[in-house]
RODO-2510 file (C-alpha; in nm, 4 decimals, decimal comma):
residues 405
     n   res          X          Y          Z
     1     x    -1,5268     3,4437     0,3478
     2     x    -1,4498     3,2597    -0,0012
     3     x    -1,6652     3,0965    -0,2345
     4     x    -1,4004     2,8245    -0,2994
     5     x    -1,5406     2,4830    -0,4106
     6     x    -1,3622     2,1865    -0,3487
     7     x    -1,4105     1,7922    -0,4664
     8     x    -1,2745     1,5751    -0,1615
     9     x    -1,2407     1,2390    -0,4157
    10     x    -1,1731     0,9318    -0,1849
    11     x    -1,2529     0,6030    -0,2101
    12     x    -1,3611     0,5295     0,1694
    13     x    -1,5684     0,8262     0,3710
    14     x    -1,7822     0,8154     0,7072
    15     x    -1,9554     0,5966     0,8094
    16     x    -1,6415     0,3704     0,7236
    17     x    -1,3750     0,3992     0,9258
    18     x    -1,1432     0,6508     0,7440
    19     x    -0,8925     0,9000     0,8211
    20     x    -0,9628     1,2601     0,6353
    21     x    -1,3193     1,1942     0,6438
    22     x    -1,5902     1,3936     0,7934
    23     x    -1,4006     1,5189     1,0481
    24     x    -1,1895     1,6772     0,7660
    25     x    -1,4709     1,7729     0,5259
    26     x    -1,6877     1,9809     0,7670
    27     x    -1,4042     2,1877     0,9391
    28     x    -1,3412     2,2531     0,5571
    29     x    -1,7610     2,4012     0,5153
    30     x    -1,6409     2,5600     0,9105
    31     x    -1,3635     2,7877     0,6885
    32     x    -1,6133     2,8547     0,4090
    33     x    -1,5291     2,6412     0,1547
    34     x    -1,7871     2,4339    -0,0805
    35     x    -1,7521     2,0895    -0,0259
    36     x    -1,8602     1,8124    -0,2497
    37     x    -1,7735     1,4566    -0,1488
    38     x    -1,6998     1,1828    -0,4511
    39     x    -1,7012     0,8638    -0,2125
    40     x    -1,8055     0,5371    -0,2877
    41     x    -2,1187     0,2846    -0,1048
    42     x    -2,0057     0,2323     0,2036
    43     x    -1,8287    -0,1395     0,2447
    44     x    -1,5060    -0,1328     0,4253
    45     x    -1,3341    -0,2899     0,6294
    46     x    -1,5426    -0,5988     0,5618
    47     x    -1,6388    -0,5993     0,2120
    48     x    -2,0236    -0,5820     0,3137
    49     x    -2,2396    -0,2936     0,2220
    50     x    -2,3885    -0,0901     0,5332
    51     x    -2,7563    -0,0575     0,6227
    52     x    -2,9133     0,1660     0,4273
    53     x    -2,7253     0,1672     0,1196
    54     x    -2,7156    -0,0281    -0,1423
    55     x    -2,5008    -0,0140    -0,5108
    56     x    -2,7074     0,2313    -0,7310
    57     x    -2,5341     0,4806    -0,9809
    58     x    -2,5872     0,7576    -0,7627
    59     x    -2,6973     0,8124    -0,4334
    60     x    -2,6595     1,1650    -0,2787
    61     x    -2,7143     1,2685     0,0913
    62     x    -2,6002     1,5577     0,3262
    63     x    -2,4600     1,5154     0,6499
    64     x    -2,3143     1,8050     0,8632
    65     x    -2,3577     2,0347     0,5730
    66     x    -2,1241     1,8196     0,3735
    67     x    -2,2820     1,7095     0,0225
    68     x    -2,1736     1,3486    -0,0526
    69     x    -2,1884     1,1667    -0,3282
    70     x    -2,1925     0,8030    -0,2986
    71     x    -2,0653     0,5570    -0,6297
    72     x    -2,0642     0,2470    -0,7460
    73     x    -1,8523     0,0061    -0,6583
    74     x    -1,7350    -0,3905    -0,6506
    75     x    -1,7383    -0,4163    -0,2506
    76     x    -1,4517    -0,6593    -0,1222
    77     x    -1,1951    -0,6477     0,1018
    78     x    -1,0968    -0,9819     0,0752
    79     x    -0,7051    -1,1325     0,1063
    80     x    -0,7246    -1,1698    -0,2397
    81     x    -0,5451    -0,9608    -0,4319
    82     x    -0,7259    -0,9671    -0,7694
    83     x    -1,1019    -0,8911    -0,5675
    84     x    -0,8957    -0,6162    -0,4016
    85     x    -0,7907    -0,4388    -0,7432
    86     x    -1,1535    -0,4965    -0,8861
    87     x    -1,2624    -0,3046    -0,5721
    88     x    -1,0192    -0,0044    -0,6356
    89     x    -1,0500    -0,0124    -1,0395
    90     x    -1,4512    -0,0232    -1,0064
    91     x    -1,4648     0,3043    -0,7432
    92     x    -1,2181     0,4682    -1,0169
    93     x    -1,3914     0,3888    -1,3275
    94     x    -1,6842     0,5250    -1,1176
    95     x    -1,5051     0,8380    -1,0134
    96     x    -1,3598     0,9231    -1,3544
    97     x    -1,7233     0,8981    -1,5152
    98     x    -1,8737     1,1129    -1,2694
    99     x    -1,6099     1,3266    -1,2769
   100     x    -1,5861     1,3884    -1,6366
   101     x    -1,9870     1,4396    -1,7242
   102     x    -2,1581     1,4721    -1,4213
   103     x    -1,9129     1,6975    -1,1539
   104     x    -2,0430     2,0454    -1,1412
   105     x    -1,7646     2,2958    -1,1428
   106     x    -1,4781     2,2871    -0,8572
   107     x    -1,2013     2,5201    -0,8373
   108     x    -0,9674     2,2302    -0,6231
   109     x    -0,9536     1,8178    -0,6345
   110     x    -0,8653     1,7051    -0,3027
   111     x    -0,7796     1,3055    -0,3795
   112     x    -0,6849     1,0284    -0,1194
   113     x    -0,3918     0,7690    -0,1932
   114     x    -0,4860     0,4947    -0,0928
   115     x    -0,5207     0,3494    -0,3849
   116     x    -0,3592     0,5002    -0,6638
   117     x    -0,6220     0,4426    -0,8423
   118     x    -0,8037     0,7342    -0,7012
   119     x    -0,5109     0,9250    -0,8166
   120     x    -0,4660     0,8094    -1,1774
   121     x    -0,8726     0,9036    -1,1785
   122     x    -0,7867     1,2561    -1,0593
   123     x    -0,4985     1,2965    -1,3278
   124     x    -0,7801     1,2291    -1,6024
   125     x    -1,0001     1,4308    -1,4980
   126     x    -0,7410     1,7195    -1,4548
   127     x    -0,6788     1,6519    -1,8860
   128     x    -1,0084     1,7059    -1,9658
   129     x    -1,1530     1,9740    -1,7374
   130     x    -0,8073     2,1780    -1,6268
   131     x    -0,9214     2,1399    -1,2775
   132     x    -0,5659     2,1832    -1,0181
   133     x    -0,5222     1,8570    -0,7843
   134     x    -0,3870     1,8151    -0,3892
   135     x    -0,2961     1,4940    -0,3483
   136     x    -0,2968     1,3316    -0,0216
   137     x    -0,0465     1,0402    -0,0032
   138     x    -0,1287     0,8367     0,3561
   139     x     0,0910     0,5100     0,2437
   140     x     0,3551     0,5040     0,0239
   141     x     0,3166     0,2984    -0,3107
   142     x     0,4621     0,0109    -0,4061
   143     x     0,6437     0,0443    -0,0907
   144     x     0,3288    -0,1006     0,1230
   145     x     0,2376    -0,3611    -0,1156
   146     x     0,5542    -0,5147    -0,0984
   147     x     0,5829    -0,4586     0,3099
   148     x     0,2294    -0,5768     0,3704
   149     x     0,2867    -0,8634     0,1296
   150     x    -0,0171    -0,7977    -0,0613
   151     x     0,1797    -0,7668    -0,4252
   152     x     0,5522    -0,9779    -0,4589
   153     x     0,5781    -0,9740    -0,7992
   154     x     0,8906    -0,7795    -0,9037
   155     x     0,7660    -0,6721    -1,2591
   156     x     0,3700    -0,5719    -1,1041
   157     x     0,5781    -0,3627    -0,8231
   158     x     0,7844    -0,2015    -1,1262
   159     x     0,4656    -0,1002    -1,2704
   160     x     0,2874     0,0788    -0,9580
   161     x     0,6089     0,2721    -0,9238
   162     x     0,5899     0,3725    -1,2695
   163     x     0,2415     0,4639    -1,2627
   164     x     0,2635     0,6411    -0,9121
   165     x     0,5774     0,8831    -1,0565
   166     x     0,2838     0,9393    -1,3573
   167     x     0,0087     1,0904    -1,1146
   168     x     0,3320     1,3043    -0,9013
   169     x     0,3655     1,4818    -1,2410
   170     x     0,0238     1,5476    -1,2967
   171     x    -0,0648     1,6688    -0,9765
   172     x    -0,0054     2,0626    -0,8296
   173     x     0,0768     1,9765    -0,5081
   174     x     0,1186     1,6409    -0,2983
   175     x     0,0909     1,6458     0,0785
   176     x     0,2787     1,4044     0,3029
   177     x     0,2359     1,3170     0,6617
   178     x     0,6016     1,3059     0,7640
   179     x     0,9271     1,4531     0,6508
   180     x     1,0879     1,0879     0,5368
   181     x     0,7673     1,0625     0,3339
   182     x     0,8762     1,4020     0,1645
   183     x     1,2592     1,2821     0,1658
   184     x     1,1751     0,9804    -0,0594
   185     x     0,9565     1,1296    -0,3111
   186     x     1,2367     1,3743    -0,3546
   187     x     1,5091     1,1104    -0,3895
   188     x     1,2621     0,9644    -0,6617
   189     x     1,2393     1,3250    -0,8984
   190     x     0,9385     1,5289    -0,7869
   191     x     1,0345     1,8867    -0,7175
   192     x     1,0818     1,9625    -0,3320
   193     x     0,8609     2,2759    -0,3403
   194     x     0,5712     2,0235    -0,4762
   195     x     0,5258     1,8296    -0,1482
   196     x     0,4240     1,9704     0,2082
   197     x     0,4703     1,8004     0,4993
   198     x     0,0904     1,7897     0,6763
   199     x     0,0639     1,5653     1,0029
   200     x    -0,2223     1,3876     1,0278
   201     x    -0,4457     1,4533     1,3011
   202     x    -0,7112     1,2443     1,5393
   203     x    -1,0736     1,2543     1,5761
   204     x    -1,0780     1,4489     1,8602
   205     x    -1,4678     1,4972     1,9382
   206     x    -1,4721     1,0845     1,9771
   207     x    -1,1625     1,0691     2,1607
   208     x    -1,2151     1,3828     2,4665
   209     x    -1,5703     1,3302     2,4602
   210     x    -1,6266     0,9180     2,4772
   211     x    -1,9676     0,7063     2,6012
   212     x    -1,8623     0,3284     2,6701
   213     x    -1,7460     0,1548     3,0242
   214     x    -1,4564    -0,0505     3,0893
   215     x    -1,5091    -0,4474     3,0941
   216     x    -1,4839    -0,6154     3,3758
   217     x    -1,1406    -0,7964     3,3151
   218     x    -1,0096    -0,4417     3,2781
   219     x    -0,6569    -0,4290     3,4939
   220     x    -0,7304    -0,2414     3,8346
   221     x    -0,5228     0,0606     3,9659
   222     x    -0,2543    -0,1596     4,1191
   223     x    -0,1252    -0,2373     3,7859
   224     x     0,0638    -0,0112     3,5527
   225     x    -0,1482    -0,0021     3,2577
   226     x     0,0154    -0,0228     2,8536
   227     x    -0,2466     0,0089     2,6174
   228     x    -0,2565    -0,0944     2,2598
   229     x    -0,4864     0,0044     2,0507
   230     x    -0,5670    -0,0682     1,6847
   231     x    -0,4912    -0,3565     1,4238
   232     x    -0,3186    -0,6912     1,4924
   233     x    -0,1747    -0,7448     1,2013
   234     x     0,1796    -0,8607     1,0590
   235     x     0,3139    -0,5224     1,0481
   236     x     0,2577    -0,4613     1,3820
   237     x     0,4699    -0,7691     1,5060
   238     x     0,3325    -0,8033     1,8254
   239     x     0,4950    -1,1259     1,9517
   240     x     0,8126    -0,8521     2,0682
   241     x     0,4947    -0,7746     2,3482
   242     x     0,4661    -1,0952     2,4862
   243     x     0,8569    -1,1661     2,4774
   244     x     0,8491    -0,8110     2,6815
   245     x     0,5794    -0,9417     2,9306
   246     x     0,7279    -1,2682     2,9465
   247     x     1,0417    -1,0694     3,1045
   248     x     0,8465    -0,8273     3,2809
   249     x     0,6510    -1,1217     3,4614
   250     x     0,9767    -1,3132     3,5166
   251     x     1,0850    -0,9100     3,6985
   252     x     0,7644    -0,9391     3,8939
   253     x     0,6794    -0,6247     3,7435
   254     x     0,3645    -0,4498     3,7742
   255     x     0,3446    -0,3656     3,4339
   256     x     0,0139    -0,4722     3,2603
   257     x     0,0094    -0,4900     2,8734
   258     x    -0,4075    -0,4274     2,7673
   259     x    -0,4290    -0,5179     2,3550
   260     x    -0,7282    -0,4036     2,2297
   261     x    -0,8262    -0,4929     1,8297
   262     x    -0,9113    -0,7122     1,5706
   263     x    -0,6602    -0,7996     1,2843
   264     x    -0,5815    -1,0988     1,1322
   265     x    -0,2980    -1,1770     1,4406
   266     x    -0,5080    -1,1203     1,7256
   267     x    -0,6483    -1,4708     1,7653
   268     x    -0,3008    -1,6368     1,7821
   269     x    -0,1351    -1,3555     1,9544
   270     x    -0,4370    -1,4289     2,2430
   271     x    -0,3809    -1,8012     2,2361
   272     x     0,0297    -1,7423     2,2240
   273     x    -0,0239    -1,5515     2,5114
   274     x    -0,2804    -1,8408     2,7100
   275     x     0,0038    -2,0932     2,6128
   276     x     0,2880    -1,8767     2,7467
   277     x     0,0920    -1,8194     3,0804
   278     x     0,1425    -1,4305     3,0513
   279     x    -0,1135    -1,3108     3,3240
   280     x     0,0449    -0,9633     3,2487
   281     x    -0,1692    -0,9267     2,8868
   282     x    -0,4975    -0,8576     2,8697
   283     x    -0,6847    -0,9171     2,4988
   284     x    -0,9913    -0,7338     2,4712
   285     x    -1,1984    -0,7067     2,1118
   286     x    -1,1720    -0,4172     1,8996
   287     x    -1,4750    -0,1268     1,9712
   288     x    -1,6019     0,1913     1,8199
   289     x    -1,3929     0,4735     1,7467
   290     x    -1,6783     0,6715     1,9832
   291     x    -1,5785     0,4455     2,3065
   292     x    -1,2010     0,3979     2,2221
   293     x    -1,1329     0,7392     2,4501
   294     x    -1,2688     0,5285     2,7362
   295     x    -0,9628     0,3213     2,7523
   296     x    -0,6813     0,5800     2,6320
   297     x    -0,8145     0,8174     2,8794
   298     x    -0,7783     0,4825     3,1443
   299     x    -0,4323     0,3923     3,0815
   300     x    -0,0707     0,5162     3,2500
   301     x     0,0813     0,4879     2,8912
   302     x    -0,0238     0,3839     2,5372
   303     x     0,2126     0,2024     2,3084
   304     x     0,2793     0,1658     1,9387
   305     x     0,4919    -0,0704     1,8111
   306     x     0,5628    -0,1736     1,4014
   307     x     0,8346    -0,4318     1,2560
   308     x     1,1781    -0,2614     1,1905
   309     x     1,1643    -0,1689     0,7888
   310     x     1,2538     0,1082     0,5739
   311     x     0,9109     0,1705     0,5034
   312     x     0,8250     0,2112     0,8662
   313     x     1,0858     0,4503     0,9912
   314     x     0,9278     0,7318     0,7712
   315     x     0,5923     0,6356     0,8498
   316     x     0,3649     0,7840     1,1673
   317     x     0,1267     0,5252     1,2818
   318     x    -0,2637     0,7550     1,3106
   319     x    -0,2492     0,6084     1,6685
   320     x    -0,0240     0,8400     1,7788
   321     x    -0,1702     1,1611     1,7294
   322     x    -0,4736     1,0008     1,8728
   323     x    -0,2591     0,9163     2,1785
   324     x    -0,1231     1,2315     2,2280
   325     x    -0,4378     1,3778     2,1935
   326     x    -0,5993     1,2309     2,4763
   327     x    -0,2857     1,3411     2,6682
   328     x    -0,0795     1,0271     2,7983
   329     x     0,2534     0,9226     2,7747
   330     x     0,3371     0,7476     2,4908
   331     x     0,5646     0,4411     2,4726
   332     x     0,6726     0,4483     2,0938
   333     x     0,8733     0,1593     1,9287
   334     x     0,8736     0,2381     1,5884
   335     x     1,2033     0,3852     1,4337
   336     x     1,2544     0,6855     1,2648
   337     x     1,0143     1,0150     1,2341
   338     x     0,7510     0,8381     1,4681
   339     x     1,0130     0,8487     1,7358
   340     x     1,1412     1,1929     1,6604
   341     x     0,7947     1,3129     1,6826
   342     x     0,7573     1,1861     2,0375
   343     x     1,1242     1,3246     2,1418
   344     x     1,0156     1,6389     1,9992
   345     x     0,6998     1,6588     2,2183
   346     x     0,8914     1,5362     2,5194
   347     x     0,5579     1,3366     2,5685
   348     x     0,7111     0,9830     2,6476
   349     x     0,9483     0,7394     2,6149
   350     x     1,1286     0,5879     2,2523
   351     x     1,2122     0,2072     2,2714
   352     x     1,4115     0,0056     1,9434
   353     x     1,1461    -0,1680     1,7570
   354     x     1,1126    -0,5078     1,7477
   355     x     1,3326    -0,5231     2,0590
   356     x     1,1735    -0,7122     2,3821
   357     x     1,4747    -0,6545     2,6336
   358     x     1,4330    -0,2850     2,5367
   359     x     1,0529    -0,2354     2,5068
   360     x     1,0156    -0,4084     2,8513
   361     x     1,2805    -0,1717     3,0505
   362     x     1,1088     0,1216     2,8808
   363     x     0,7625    -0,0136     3,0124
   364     x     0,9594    -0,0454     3,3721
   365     x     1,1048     0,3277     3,3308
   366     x     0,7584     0,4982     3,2758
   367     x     0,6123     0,2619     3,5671
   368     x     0,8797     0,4230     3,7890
   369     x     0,7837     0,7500     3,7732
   370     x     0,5955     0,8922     4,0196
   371     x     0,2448     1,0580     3,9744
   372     x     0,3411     1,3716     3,8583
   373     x     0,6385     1,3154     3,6087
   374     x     0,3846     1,0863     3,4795
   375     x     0,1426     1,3261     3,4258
   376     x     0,3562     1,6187     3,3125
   377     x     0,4991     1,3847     3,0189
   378     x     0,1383     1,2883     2,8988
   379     x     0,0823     1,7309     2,9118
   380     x     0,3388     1,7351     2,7072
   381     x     0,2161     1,5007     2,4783
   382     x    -0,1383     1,7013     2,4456
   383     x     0,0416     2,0501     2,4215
   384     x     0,2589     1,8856     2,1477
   385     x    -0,0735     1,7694     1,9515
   386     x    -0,2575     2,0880     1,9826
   387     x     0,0019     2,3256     1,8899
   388     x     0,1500     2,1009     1,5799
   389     x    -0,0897     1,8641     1,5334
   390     x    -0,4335     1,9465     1,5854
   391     x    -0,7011     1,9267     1,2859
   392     x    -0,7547     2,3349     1,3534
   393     x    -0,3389     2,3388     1,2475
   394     x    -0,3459     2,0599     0,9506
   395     x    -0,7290     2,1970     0,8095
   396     x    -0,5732     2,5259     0,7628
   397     x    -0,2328     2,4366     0,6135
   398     x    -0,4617     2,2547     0,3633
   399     x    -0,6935     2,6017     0,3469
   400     x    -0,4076     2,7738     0,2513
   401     x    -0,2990     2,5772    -0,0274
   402     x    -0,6689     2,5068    -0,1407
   403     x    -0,7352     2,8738    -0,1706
   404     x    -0,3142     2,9296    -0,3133
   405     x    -0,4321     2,7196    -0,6510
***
């Protein structure tokens, strides 16, 4: 037992959707640490505060043993760029207050990126009260922003770089989630014993253990079932799945392709698909992390598929540690250390991304395979997550460096 205390400073926490949330925070209290959270009023994805909160300068609870702290913000998450920075620069102004006058001692800052701003909040506080800082970088600045689209202004771009190789100084000790992640930040000056590659891991409690049934227009057991599940966005390119069921239909294959999500693509992917006549894709709306398991657990393999890019061939998509977690093959058509990850595991199948000739004869190989290969690959795939993967493995690479500082 230790009587470490750490700040987990993030901009988004339960009961938003988020990544190292409470999942993260209360296997921390499991180890023994003390665990304050520095979060802001719930508002994300849509911009609108949750029930039972509302802006106030402070507003405490405790959930799981976890003490939160809930701050001020601007809530948006519109398109618009300029209500998007108002919603990051109001969290950190909050954070940095709070942090400087009001933050009882902690011997560790845990912070978030996404945004930076969280960071460049962290870095001030570090000044004034000496306080060491893990930094937690889940997308890589300005390299998103100018993949997403969200910033295209060369000179604004210039500056976020400028200011992100700023907070790499100031911080102790920056974990990853993949080794290209690690590779770039060392191409771009920080010192390789600063940054430690940490996968990410899946919410495993909502994933093994999910309530929910399957909707009626839910493929039956004759088909070979893809699933995708998660955001419909432009990085995810998803018009290479309906070339690939427009070929797989053509094959009078009994390959199935079930897209499950919201995003700002899924409406016209859904009519593209009515106007195409693809009666091989199945759109059904996005649900609750809690019944998501449902479907995984329902499938014969699970897919994930981003645009080819730079950016993306270092990056892991979360779905696939949720994927492997629930123990299925995985179809993966994303380049790079996503792909190596499933080769590795021996859990599935790797296609080109952005490739329909190849991500249909992929779906065709797995649908070949008899029951058992089938199910062997998808133990592969769980084995795989629990041994290198697992939130027991990544909380207590992060324990060690927490209690290290």
């Amino acid at each position: 037992m230790h009587d470490k205390k750490i700040a987990l400073l993030a901009q988004w926490f339960d009961p938003e959707p988020t990544f190292k949330g409470l999942v993260f925070a209360r296997e921390l209290v499991r180890q023994g640490f003390k665990v304050e959270v520095i979060t802001g009023i719930p508002n994300y994805p849509g911009g609108k505060i949750y029930a039972g909160y509302k802006v106030a300068l402070i507003q405490r609870e405790v959930i799981d043993g976890v003490n939160i702290t809930r701050l001020p913000l601007y809530p948006s998450h519109d398109q618009s760029a300029i209500m998007r920075i108002l919603n990051y620069v109001s969290f950190s102004a909050s954070a940095l207050f709070y942090g400087l006058f009001f933050m009882k001692r902690v011997d560790v800052i845990y912070a978030y990126h996404p945004p930076l701003t969280v960071g460049i909040a962290a870095s001030l506080i570090k000044m004034f009260r000496r306080i060491p800082i893990v930094y937690d970088i889940q997308d890589m600045w300005p390299d998103t922003l100018r993949a997403t689209g969200m910033i295209n202004n060369a000179r604004l771009l210039a500056v976020v770089s400028k200011v992100c190789n700023w907070v790499y100084r100031q911080v102790d000790q920056i974990v990853v989630l993949s080794p290209g992640f690690k590779r770039l930040l060392i191409d771009r000056g920080v010192r390789k014993d600063k940054v430690e590659v940490i996968y990410n891991w899946a919410d495993e409690d909502s994933l093994l253990t999910p309530g929910g049934t399957l909707p009626e227009n839910f493929p039956d057991k004759n088909a070979f079932k893809v699933i995708f599940a998660g955001n419909m966005g432009k990085a995810q390119a998803l018009d290479v799945v309906l070339e690939a069921a427009a070929l797989l239909k053509a094959a009078n294959s009994r390959v199935v392709f079930v897209m499950i999500g919201g995003g700002v693509d899924a409406l016209r992917l859904k009519n593209k698909a009515a106007d195409m006549q693809l009666t091989n894709i199945v759109f059904l709306p996005a649900v609750p992390m809690a019944q998501v398991g449902k479907f995984l657990i329902s499938s014969d393999a699970l897919l994930v598929h981003l645009k080819k890019d730079p950016l993306f061939q270092i990056t892991i998509p979360s779905k696939t540690q949720a994927y492997m977690c629930v123990g299925k093959p995985v179809l993966m058509a994303v380049d790079g250390d996503a792909s190596d990850l499933v080769r590795q595991s021996n859990g599935g199948i790797t296609a080109e991304s952005q490739n329909p000739k190849e991500l249909a004869r992929a779906a065709e190989r797995l649908a070949a395979l008899d029951h058992s290969q089938l199910t062997q690959l998808g133990e592969n795939s769980r084995k795989y997550y629990c041994d290198q993967l697992s939130l027991a493995v990544g909380a207590g690479k992060f324990a060690e460096i927490f209690k290290r500082l």
